[in-house]
N, C-alpha and C positions, 0 to 999 in steps of 0.2 A: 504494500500500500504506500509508503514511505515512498521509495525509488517513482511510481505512479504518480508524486507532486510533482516530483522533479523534473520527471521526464515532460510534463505536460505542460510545466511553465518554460521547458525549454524552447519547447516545440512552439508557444507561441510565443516568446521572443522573436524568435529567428521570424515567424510569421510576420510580426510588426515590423520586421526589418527587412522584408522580401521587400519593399515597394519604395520605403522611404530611409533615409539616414536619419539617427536621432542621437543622441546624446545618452550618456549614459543615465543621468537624473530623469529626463525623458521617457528611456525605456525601464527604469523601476515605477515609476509611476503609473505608469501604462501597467502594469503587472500588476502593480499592490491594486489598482482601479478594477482590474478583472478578477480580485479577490485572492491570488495568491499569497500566501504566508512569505514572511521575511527572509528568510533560512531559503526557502526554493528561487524567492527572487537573488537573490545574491549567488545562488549555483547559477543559475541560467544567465548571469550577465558575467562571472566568470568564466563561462561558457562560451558563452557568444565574444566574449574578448579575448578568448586564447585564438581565436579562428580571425581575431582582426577584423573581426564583423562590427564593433564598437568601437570607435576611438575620434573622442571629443574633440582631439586637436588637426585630424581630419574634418571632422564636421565644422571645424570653425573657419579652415582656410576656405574648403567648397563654400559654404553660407556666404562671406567677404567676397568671393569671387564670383559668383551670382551676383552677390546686389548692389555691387561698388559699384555701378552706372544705374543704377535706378532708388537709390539709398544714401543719405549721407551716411560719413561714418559715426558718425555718433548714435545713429540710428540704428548701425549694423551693432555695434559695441553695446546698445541697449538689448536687442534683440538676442545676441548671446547672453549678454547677464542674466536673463528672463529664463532661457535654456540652461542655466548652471554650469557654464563655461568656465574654467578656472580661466582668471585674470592673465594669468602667463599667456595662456594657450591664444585669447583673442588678442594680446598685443601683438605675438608670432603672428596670426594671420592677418590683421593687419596690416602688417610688416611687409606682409609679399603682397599687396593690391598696393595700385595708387591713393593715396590719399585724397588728389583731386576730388573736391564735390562739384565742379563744375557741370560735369558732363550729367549730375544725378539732378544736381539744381536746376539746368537747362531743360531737361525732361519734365521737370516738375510744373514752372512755368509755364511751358508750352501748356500742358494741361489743365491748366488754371485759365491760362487765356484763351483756350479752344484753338492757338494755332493765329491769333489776331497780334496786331504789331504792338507792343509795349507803349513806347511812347507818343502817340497820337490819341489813341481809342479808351484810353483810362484814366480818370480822375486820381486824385492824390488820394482821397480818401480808400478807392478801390485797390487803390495799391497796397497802403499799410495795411488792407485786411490781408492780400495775398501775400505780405510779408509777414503778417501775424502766424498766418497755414503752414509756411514755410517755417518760421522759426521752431513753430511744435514739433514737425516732422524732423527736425535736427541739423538743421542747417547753420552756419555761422552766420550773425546778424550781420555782419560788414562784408560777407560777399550777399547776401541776400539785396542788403541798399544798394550795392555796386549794379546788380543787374535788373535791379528795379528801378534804377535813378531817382533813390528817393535821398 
């Protein structure tokens, strides 16, 4: 009966991670959620980590490298803390993506303005709300002004 938890929190582990990369806090969550006991989740992610099927500071470079052009990095560095990324692990990935938020903020914009020209077709006031948007989502407020001419 014993061996039967274990094998069975194995087996969906590996299931949760057929499809998607997750972290390791992620996928004990995901286990204790499905009602596994503590003891079988901690076999099953040692498990799934001796096969290199689990590993955080993968999950943190891919994640950075996905969103580093549609994401500021402060965004991306929230979005790991969220995932229980150790600190090291998201500076490393960091590290290897451009820091530029230009190319994410440029994106952003455009979508904000539908695609219409910045400086002609919006008021001041329109502006500082699309700079308000921008600041939540993690933007640096001094390139936000620079591309908003405010």
């Amino acid at each position: 009966m014993e061996e039967g938890r274990f094998l069975a929190c194995r087996k969906k582990a590996m299931a949760l991670l057929l499809h998607n990369d997750r972290t390791k806090w992620e996928l004990c969550d995901k286990l204790k959620r499905a009602g596994f006991e503590e003891d079988a989740v901690e076999d099953a992610v040692a498990y799934v980590e001796s096969y290199h099927y689990l590993d955080d500071f993968r999950y943190a470079v891919r994640f950075a490298e996905i969103y580093c052009e549609s994401r500021s990095i402060q965004r991306i560095r929230q979005d790991l803390k969220k995932r229980h990324v150790p600190e090291e692990y998201i500076e490393d990935a960091l590290g290897q993506i451009d820091y530029d938020d230009s190319r994410a903020l440029a994106k952003e914009i455009h979508k904000l303005t539908k695609g219409r020209e910045l400086s002609e077709e919006f008021s001041y006031e329109e502006k500082q709300k699309m700079a308000a948007k921008l600041y939540r989502k993690g933007f640096r407020s001094d390139d936000i002004f620079r591309e908003l001419d405010l």
